[in-house]
matplotlib code that plots the C-alpha trace (Angstrom):
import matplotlib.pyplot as plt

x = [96.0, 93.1, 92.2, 92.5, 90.2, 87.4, 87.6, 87.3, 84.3, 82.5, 82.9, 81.4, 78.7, 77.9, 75.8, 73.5, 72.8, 72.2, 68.3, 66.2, 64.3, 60.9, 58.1, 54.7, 51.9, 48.8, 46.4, 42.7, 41.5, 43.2, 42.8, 44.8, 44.6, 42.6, 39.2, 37.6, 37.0, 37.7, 39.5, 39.6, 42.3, 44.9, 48.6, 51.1, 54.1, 57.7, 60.7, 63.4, 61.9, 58.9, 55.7, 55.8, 52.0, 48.4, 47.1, 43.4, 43.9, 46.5, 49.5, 51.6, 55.3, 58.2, 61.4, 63.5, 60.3, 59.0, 55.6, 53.8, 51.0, 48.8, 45.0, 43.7, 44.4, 44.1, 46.7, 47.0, 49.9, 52.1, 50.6, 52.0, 52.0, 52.7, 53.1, 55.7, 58.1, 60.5, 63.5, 61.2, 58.0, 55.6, 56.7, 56.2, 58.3, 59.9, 60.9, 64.0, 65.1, 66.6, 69.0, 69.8, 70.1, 72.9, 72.5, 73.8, 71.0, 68.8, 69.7, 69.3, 65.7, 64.7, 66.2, 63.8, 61.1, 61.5, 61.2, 58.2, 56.4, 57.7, 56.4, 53.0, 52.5, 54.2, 56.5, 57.1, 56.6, 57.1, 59.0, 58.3, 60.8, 63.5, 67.4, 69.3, 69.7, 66.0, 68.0, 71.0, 68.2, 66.8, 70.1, 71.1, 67.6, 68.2, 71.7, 70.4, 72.1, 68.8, 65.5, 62.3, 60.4, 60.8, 61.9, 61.2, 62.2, 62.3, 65.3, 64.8, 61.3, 61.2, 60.0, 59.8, 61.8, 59.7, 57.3, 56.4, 59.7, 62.0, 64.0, 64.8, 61.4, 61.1, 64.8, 66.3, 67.8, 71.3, 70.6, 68.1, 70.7, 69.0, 69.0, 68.5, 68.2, 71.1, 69.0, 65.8, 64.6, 63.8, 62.8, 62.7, 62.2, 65.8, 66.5, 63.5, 65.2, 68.5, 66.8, 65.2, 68.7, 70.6, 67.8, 68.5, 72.2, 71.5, 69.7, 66.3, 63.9, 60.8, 60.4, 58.1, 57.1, 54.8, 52.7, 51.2, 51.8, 51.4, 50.2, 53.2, 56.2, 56.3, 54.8, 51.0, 49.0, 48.9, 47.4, 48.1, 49.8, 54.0, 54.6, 54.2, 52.8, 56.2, 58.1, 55.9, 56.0, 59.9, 59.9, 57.7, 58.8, 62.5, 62.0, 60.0, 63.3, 65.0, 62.2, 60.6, 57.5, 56.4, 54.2, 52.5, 51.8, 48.6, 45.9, 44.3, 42.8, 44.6, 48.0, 46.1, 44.7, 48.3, 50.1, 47.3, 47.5, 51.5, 51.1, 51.8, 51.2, 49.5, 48.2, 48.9, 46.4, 44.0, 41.9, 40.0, 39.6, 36.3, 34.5, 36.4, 40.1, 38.3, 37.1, 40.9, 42.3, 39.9, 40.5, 44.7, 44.0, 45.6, 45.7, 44.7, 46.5, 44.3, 46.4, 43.6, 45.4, 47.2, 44.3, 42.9, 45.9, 47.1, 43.7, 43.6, 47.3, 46.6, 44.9, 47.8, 49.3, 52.5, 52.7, 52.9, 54.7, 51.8, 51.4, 51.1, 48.4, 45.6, 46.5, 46.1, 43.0, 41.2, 42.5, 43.0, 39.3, 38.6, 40.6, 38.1, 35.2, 37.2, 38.1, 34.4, 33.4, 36.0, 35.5, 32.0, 33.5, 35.0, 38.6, 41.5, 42.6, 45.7, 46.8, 48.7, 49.1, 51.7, 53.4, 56.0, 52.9, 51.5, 53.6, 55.0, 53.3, 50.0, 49.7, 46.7, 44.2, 44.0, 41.7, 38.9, 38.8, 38.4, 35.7, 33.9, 33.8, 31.7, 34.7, 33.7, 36.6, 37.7, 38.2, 40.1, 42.3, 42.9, 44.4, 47.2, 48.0, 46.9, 46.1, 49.2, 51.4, 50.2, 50.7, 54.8, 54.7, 55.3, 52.2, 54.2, 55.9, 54.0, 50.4, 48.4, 49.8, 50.1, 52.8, 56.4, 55.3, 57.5, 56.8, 55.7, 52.5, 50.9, 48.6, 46.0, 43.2, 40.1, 37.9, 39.1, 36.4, 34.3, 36.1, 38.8, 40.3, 41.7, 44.4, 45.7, 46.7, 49.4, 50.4, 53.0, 55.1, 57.2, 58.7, 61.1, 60.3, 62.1, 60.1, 60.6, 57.5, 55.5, 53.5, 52.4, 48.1]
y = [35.5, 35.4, 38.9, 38.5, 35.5, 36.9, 39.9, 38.3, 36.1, 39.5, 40.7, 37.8, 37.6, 41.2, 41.3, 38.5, 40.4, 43.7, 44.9, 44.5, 47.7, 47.5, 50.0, 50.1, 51.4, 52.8, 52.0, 53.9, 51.8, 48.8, 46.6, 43.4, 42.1, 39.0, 40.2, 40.2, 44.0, 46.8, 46.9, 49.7, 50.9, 48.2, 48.2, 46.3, 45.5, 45.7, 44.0, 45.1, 43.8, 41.6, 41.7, 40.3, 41.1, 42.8, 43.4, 45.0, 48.3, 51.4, 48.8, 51.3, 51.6, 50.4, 52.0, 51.9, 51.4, 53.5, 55.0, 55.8, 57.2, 56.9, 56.7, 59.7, 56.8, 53.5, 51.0, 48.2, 45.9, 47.2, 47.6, 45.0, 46.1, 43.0, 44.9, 47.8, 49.1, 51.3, 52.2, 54.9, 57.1, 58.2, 61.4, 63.1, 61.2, 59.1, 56.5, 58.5, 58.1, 55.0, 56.8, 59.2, 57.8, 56.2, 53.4, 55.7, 57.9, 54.9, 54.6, 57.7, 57.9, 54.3, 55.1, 58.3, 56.3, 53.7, 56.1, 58.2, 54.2, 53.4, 56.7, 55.9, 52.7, 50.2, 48.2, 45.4, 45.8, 42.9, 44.8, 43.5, 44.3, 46.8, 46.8, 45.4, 48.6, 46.7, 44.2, 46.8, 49.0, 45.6, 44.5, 48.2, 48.7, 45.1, 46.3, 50.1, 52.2, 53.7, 53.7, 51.8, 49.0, 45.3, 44.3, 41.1, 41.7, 39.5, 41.7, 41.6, 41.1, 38.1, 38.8, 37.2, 39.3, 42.3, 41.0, 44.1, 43.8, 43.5, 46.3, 47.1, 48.2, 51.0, 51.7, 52.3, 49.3, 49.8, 50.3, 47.1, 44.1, 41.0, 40.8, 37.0, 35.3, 37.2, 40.9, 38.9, 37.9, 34.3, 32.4, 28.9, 26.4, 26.4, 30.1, 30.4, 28.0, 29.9, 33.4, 31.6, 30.8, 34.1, 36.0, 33.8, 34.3, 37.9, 37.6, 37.5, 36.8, 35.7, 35.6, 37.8, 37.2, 39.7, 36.7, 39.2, 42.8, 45.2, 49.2, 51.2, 49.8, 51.0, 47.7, 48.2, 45.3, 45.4, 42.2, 39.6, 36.1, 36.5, 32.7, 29.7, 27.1, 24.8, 28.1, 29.2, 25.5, 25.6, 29.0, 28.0, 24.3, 26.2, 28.9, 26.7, 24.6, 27.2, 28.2, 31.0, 31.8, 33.0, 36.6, 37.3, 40.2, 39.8, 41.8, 39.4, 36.4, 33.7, 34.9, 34.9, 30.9, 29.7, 31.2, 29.8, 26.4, 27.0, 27.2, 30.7, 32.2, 35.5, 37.3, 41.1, 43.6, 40.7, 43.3, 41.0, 37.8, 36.5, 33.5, 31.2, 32.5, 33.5, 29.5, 28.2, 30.5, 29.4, 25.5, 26.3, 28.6, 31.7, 35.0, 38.5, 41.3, 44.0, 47.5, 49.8, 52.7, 52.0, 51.4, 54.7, 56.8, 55.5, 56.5, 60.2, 60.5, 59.2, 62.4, 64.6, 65.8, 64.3, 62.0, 58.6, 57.7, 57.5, 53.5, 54.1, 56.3, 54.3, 51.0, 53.4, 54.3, 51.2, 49.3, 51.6, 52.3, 47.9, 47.1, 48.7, 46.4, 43.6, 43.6, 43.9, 40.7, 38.9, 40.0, 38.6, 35.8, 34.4, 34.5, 35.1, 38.7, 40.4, 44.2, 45.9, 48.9, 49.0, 52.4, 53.9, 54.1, 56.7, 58.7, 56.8, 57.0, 57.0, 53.2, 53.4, 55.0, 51.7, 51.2, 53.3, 52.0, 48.5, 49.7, 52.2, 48.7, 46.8, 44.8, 45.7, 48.4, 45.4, 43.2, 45.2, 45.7, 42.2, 42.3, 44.5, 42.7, 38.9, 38.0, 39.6, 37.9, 34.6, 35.7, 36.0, 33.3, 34.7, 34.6, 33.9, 36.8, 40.0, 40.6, 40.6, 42.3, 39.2, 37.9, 36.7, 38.6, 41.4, 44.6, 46.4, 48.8, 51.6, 54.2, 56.8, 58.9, 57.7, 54.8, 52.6, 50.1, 53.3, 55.5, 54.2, 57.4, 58.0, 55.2, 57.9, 60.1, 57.6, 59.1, 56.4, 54.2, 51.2, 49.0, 46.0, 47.7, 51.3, 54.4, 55.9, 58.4, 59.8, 62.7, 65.2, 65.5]
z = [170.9, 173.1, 172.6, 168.8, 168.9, 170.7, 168.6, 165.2, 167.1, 167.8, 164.2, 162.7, 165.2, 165.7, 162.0, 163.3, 166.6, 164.3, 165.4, 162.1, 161.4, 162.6, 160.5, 161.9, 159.0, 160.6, 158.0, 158.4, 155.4, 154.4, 151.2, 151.3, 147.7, 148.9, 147.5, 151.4, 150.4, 152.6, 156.3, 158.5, 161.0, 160.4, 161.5, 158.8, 160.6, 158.2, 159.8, 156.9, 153.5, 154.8, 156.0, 159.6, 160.4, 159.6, 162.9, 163.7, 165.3, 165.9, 167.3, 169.7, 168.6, 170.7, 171.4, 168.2, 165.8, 163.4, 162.6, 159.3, 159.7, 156.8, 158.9, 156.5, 153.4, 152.0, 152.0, 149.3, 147.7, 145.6, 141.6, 138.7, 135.1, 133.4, 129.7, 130.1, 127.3, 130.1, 127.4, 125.4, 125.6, 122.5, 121.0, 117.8, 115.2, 117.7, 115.2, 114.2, 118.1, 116.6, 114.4, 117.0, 120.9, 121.9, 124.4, 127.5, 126.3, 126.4, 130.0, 131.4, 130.2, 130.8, 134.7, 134.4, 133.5, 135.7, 138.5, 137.3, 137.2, 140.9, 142.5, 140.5, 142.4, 140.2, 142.5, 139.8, 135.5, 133.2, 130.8, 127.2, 125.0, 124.0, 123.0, 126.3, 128.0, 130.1, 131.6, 132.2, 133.9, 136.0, 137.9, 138.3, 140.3, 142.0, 143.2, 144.4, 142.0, 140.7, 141.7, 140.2, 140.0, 140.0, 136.8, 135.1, 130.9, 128.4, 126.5, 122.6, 121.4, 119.1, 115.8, 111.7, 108.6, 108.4, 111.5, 114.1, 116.0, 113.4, 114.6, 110.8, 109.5, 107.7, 107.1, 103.5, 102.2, 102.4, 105.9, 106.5, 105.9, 107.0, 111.1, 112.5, 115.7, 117.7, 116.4, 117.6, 114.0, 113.3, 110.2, 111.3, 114.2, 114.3, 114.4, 116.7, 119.4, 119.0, 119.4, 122.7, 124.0, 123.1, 125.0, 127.9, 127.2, 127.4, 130.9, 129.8, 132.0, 129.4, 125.9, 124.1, 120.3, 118.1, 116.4, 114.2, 113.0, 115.2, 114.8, 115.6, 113.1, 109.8, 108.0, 106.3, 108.2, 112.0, 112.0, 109.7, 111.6, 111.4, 112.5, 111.6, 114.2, 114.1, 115.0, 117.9, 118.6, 118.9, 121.1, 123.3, 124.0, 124.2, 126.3, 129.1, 128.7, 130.3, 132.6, 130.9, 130.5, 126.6, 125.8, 122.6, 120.8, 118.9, 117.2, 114.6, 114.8, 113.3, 114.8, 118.2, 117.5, 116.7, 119.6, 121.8, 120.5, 121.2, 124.3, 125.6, 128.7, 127.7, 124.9, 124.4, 123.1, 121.3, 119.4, 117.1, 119.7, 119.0, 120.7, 118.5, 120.6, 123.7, 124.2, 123.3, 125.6, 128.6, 127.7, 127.5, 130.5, 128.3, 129.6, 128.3, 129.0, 127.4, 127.0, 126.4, 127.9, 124.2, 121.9, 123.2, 123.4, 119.4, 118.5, 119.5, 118.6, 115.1, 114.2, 115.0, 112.0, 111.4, 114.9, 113.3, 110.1, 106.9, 107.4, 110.9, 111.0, 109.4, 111.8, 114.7, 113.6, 113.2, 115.8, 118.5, 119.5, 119.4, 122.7, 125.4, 123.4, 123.0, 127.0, 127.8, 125.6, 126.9, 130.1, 130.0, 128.7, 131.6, 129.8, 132.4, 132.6, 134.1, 134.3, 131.4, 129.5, 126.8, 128.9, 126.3, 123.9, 126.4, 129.1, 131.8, 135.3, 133.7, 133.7, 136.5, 134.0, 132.9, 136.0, 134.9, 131.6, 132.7, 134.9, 132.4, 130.2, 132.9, 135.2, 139.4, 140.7, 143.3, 140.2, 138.4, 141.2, 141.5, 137.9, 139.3, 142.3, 143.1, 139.8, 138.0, 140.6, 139.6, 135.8, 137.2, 139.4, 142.1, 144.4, 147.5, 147.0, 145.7, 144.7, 148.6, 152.1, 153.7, 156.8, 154.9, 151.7, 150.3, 151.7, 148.6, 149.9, 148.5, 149.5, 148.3, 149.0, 149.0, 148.9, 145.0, 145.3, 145.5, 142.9, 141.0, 139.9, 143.0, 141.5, 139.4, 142.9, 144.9, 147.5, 149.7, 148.4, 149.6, 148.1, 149.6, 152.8, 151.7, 151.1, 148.0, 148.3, 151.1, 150.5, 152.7, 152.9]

ax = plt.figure().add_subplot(projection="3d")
ax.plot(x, y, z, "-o")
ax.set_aspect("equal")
plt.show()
C-alpha cells in the first residue's frame, strides 16, 4: 500500500519537477518594439513559451540549454496583420470558387495559407472575414494540428441585402434567395443584434461590418454607405456586450462618418477620408488600417483582361491607386494607424510589402514597424502579450537580414521564426 502511494505521489509530482526548456537567441542586432531604436549583441532568453529575459551581450549557455545563433541578423517581435482574409487568394475569375470549393477544400488552402503567412513573419492575423472554415482554421492552429499564425477572426462578415459581403451578389436569381442574420445579412437593429450574437455563437472573435460597398463583389458602387446609423448603433453596442471589438470596411465618406460616430474600433481601407473623417476619428480615437498592398495590387490586376467580373473592373480602377495618398494625408494628420493589408486580395506571404509602401508615402521605417508590432497589439488588446520582446511576453521573434530602420525591404526576406517559443523556420545564411 505504501509502495502504491508513493508511486502515484511521484506521478503527480514528477510534471512539476519536469526542467522547462531553456532557448538562448544570440541577437547581433536587436529591435525590441519599444521605439528605443536599434540594440546590438543581445541575448533573449525563452523558458518554454515566454520571454524570461533581454540581456546585453552573448549569455554563455548552460548544460541542457539551447543556442540560436542569429549574430549575422536582426531580431524583432513577431509581425501583426490586423486585416487578413486567410480562406482564399486572388486568382483569375475567382468568384466562381464559390460555386465550386467545398468547405474541406476551403481548409486545406486556408491551412496552406496560413503557413506561407507564419514563415513570412506573421505570428498573429486578425482574420476579417470568410465562411467558418477561419475559426475551424484558428482552434486547429491553437491545438497544434496545423501550423500558422495567431488567429483572432471575426467569422462571417456582416453585411446589408446586396451590401459588399452579402455573400449572394452577383448570383442568378433563383439562386440569390434572400440570406439574413444567420448568412451574415442584416436589415434592421434587430437583425443586426442577432447577426452579432450568432457570430459569437459561431466563436467569433470580433465583428466586422462592410459600412459601404466595397471593390471586389459584383455590386456597381464600391462606396456608397450600406447602414443606417441605428443599425451600426445596435452592432456595435451588441458586440461590446459580448466583449468584442467591431471592424469596418469603408471606402466612402459618409459610410466612414457613421461607423465612426458608432463607435468602432477601426476603419478598413478609408479611401475617400477627408479632414471632415480624419478629425472624428482622432476625437473617438478610431483607427486606420490602410491596406495599400490592396489598392495597388486591384489596380494593376484591373487591367488584365478578364481578371475581375465587368463591375469589378472599373471600381478597381478608381479606387485602387487612392489608398497610398489617402495613408500619407492621414498620416500627416496625426490619425491613429495600425498594420494591414487585405492578404487574399494579393498572394499570401507578401503582407510585408506593405512596409515600403508606408514608407515610400512619407511614415519613418521605425514607425511603420511599430504598426505591426506595439501598436497593432494595442489595436487586439493584447499589449501584455505580443507586440514588444519584453520579460513575461509571448515568445513570438523574428529575424532578418539587415538593418529595417535602414532599409525596409529587407522585411520582405524573414529568415527565423518563433512563435510561442517553437521554431517554425530557421534558415541557413
Amino acid at each position: 500500500m505504501i509502495q502504491r502511494i508513493c508511486l502515484t505521489f511521484l506521478l503527480v509530482i514528477t510534471p512539476a519537477l519536469a526542467q522547462a526548456a531553456t532557448t538562448l537567441i544570440h541577437a547581433g542586432q536587436f529591435w525590441d518594439g519599444s521605439g528605443n531604436g536599434l540594440q546590438s549583441n543581445v541575448t533573449v532568453t525563452v523558458v518554454d513559451d515566454r520571454i524570461e529575459s533581454v540581456t546585453e551581450g552573448f549569455v554563455s549557455a548552460a548544460e541542457g540549454e539551447t543556442v540560436i545563433d542569429l549574430r549575422n541578423r536582426t531580431v524583432l517581435p513577431g509581425l501583426i496583420d490586423l486585416h487578413v482574409h486567410i480562406e482564399s487568394e486572388t486568382s483569375p475569375g475567382g468568384a466562381l470558387n464559390r460555386f465550386t470549393l467545398n468547405p474541406a477544400d476551403i481548409a486545406f488552402n486556408a491551412a496552406v495559407n496560413a503557413k506561407k503567412t507564419l514563415e513570412a513573419g506573421f505570428t498573429t492575423i486578425r482574420e476579417l472575414g470568410g465562411s467558418g472554415v477561419n475559426i475551424a482554421l484558428r482552434d486547429a492552429i491553437n491545438q497544434g494540428k496545423v501550423p500558422g499564425p495567431r488567429i483572432l477572426t471575426v467569422g462571417k462578415s456582416l453585411a446589408t441585402t446586396g451590401g459588399h459581403a452579402d455573400p449572394t451578389n452577383g448570383w442568378r436569381d433563383d439562386l440569390m434567395g434572400a440570406p439574413g442574420p444567420e448568412d451574415g445579412v442584416v436589415n434592421s437593429p434587430e437583425q443586426a443584434r442577432e447577426a452579432v450574437r450568432q457570430q459569437y455563437k459561431n466563436g467569433a472573435d470580433h465583428i466586422k461590418i462592410t459600412a459601404t460597398g466595397g471593390v471586389l463583389s459584383i455590386a456597381a458602387s464600391g462606396q456608397n454607405p450600406q447602414f443606417m446609423g441605428d443599425e451600426l448603433a445596435a452592432v456595435v453596442e451588441t458586440a461590446n456586450d459580448y466583449g468584442m471589438h467591431v471592424a469596418a470596411h469603408a471606402h466612402g465618406k459618409e459610410g466612414m462618418l457613421r461607423a465612426v460616430e458608432a463607435g468602432v474600433l477601426t476603419i478598413e481601407h478609408g479611401t475617400y477620408m477627408d479632414e471632415e473623417v480624419m478629425a472624428a476619428m482622432v476625437e473617438h480615437g478610431t483607427w486606420y488600417i490602410p491596406t495599400i498592398s490592396a489598392g495597388k495590387y486591384v489596380a494593376e490586376q484591373a487591367d488584365v483582361e478578364g481578371y475581375y467580373h465587368p463591375l469589378v473592373v472599373p471600381k478597381a480602377r478608381e479606387i485602387g491607386p487612392l489608398i497610398q495618398d489617402t495613408f500619407a494625408r492621414a498620416y500627416e494628420y496625426g490619425v491613429n494607424i495600425a498594420f494591414g493589408t487585405d492578404a487574399s486580395v494579393f498572394p499570401h506571404a507578401d503582407n510585408a510589402e506593405e512596409f515600403q509602401f508606408m514608407v515610400e508615402a512619407g511614415m519613418p521605417e521605425e514607425e511603420a514597424l511599430a504598426t505591426a508590432t506595439r501598436l497593432a497589439a494595442e489595436v487586439l488588446g493584447m499589449s501584455s502579450e505580443i507586440g514588444t520582446i519584453e520579460p513575461g511576453k509571448s515568445a513570438d521573434l523574428i529575424a532578418v537580414n539587415g538593418n529595417p530602420l535602414d532599409d525596409i525591404a529587407v522585411m520582405m526576406d524573414v529568415r527565423f521564426v518563433m512563435k510561442q517559443g517553437s521554431i517554425f523556420r530557421q534558415d541557413a545564411e
